[in-house]
TITORFI-991694 format. One record per residue (C-alpha): y, x, z. Coordinates in steps of 0.25 Angstrom, whole numbers, padded with zeros to 4 digits, always signed. Layout:
<recs>
YXZ ...
</recs>
This chain:
<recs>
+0083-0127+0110 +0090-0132+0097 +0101-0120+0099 +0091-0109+0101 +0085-0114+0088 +0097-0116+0080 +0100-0102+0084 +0085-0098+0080 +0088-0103+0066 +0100-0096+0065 +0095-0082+0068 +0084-0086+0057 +0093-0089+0047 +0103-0077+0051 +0091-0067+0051 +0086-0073+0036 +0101-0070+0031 +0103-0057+0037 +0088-0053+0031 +0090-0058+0018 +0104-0050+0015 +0096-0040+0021 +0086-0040+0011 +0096-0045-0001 +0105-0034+0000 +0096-0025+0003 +0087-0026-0011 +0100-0029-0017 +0103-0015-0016 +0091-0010-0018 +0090-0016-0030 +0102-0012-0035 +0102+0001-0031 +0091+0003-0040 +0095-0005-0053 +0110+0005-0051 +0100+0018-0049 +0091+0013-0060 +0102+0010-0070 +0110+0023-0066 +0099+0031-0067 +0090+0028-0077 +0083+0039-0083 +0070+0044-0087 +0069+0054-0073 +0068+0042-0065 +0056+0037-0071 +0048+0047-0064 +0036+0048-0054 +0039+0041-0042 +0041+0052-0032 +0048+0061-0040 +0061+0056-0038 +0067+0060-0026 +0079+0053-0030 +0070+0039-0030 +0063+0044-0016 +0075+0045-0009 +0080+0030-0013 +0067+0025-0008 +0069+0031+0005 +0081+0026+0006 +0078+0012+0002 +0065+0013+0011 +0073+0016+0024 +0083+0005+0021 +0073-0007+0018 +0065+0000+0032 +0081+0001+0038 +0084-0015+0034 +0070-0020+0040 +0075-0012+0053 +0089-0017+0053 +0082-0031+0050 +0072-0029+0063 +0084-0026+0072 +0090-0041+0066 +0078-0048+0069 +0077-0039+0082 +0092-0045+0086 +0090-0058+0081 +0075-0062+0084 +0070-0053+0095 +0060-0040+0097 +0047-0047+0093 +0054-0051+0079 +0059-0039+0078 +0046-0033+0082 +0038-0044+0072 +0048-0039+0060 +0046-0024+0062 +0030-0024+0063 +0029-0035+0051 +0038-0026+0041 +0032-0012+0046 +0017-0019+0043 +0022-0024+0029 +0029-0011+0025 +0016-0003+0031 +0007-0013+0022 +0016-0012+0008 +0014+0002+0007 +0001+0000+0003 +0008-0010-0008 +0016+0004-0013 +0002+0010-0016 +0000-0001-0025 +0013-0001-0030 +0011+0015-0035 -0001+0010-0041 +0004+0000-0050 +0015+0008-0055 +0006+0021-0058 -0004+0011-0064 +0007+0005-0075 +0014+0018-0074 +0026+0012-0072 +0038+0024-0068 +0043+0025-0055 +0059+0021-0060 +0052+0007-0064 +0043+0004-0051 +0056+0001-0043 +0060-0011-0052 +0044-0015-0052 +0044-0015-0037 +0057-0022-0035 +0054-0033-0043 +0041-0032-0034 +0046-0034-0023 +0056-0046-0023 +0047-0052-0028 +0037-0050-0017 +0048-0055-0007 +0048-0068-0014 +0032-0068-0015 +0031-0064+0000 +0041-0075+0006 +0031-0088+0003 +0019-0079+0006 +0024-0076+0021 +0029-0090+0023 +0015-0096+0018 +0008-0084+0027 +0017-0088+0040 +0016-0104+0037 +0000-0102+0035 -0001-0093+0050 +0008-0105+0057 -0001-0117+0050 -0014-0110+0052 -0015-0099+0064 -0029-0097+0058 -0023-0091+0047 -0020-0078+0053 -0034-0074+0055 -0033-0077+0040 -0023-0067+0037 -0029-0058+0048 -0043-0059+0041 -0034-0057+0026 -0028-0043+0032 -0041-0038+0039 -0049-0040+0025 -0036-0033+0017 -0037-0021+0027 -0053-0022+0025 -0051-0024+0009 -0041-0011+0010 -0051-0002+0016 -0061-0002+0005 -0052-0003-0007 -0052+0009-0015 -0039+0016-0019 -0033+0012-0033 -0026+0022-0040 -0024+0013-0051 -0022-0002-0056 -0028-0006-0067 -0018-0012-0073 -0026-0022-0083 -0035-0027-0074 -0025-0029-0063 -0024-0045-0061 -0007-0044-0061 -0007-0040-0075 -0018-0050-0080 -0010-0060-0076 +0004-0054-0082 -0004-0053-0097 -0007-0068-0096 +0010-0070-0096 +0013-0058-0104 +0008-0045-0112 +0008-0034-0105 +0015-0019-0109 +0008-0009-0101 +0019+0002-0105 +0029+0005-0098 +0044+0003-0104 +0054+0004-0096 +0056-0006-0082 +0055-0019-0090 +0044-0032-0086 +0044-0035-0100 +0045-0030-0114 +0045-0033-0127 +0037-0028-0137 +0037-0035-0152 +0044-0047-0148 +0033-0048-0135 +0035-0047-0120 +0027-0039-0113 +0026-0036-0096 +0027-0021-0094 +0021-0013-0083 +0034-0016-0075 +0029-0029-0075 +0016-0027-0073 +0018-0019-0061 +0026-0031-0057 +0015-0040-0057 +0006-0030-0050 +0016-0027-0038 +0019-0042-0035 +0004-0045-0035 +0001-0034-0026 +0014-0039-0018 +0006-0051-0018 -0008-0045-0012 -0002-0037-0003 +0007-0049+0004 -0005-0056+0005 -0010-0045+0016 +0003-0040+0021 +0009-0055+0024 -0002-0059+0034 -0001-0044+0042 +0014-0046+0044 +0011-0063+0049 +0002-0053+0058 +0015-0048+0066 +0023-0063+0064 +0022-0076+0057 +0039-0076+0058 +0040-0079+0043 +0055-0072+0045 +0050-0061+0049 +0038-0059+0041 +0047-0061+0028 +0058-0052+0033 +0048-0041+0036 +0040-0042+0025 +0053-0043+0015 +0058-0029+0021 +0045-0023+0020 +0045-0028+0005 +0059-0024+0001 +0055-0009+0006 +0043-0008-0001 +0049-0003-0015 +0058+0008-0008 +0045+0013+0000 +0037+0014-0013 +0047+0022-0020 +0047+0030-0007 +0033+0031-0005 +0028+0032-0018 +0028+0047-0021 +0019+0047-0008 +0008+0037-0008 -0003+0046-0009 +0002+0051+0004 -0002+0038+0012 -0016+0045+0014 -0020+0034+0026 -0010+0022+0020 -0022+0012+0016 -0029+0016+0032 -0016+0011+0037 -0014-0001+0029 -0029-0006+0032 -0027-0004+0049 -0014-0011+0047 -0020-0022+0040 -0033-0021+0048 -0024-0021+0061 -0015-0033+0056 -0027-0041+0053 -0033-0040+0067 -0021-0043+0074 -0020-0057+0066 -0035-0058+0069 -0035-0055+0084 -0021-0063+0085 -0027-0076+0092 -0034-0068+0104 -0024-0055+0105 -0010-0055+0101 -0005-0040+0097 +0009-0037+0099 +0019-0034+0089 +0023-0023+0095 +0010-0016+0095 +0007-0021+0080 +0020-0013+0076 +0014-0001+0084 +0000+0000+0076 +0006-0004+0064 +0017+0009+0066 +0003+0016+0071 -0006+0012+0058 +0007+0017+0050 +0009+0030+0058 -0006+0035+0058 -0005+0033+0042 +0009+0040+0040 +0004+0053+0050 -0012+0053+0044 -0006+0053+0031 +0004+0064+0032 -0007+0072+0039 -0015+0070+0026 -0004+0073+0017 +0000+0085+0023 -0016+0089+0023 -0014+0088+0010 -0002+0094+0007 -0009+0106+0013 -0022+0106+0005 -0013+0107-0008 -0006+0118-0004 -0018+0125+0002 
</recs>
């Protein structure tokens, strides 16, 4: 017994090693391949809409198939190490939070377009964005999988939480706007510093008469991390839906994370395509929230989860290109 658990640990501590020189190495590149392409290529072109740049489009597909390519390579380490079902549990959890985050990149555009930030600044915005919500998610999950192992009756809790955030989702209108001074992120920013709302160049902060001033760099800032915040808040209790592993619960959702900024610059010329999106993200939501709810008297298999969560995903992909396409054909017409 001591053996096998010795050999347990082992694994453990070979598999967080091997995931963080995954994600190190990985972000590391990423984020120095920017910072070389930003400081080789600065220019006044580049500050440009954002799906204009065909240049920029095909580095996000590129970054976007290897962030998805890493999480698979990472699936089949945990798959050698740990077995199926932890395989299977990894691969349903980081599908569920990369299907919920695009809802985030809808938010994301938003924020942007509302501070009219240009397109060659967002990536540092959403950078900075987003190590920080891996240091903001890490105690969240641990908290959320130490609260499910005290307290079973928390997951009706968390259930309820995600049942009333598909509920809320439903009959909330569409923003095409934030307004930017009644938003709660930047009231509390003004209460540390004055605010700039013009926009000079990629700095946080400026001077202006021997003042500081936040720019709308930071600002944006502010608003993504508290949006990160929100949304943790409902996509942390649909992923301890699938496992309460805190191992794999942080390693999916960190992959999921690290993608996200690759998949906005990849998706952003084409938001407005995702006609049946917010449909798909209330059934997921809805779904997840009655397999919690039900979990006590009827056990759903991972397996099948991953099926209707691929399902959900599908039906919104194909509906939506059917639409598109409709409409494609109306113009022209």
């Amino acid at each position: 017994m001591e053996v096998q658990q010795l050999q347990s640990a082992t694994v453990d501590i070979t598999l967080w090693i091997l995931f963080g020189l995954f994600v190190g190495v990985a972000l590391a590149v990423d984020l120095g391949a920017f910072n070389f392409l930003k400081r080789l290529k600065r220019s006044k072109q580049e500050v440009s809409e954002s799906g204009k740049d065909p240049k920029l489009f095909r580095k996000a597909v590129i970054w976007t198939v290897v962030w998805i390519s890493l999480a698979a390579i990472f699936a089949g380490i945990i798959f050698a190490n740990m077995g199926y079902d932890k395989m299977l549990e990894f691969v349903t959890a980081y599908t569920l939070e990369k299907s919920l985050s695009v809802d985030n990149m809808f938010v994301f555009l938003l924020i942007f377009s509302s501070l009219g930030i240009p397109h060659a600044y967002q990536h540092k915005v959403l950078s900075f964005g987003i190590i920080s919500a891996i240091a903001m998610r890490i105690p969240l999950i641990l908290v959320g999988v130490s609260l499910l192992e005290s307290f079973h009756w928390m997951i009706y809790v968390f259930g309820g939480l995600l049942v009333f955030t598909a509920i809320r989702m439903l009959v909330q209108r569409k923003e095409h706007k934030i307004e930017i001074e009644k938003n709660f992120s930047v009231r509390l920013l003004r209460k540390f510093v004055p605010i700039s709302l013009e926009v000079k160049g990629d700095h946080f902060f400026i001077r202006q008469n021997e003042i500081l001033f936040a720019t709308p760099m930071l600002v944006a800032l502010m608003i993504v991390e508290m949006t990160d915040l929100v949304f943790a808040i409902d996509s942390i209790p649909a992923v301890l839906a699938i496992t309460s592993d805190p191992f794999i619960v942080i390693t999916s959702n960190i992959f999921a994370i690290l993608g996200l900024r690759s998949l906005y610059f990849l998706l952003a010329g084409l938001m407005e395509k995702f006609y049946y999106l917010k449909p798909g993200l209330i059934a997921l939501l809805f779904y997840i929230g009655v397999k919690m709810l039900v979990s006590e008297f009827f056990k759903i298999p991972i397996a099948m989860s991953l099926m209707i969560i691929f399902a959900i995903l599908g039906t919104v992909i194909v509906l939506s290109i059917i639409k598109a396409r409709k409409a494609s054909r109306s113009v022209h017409n």
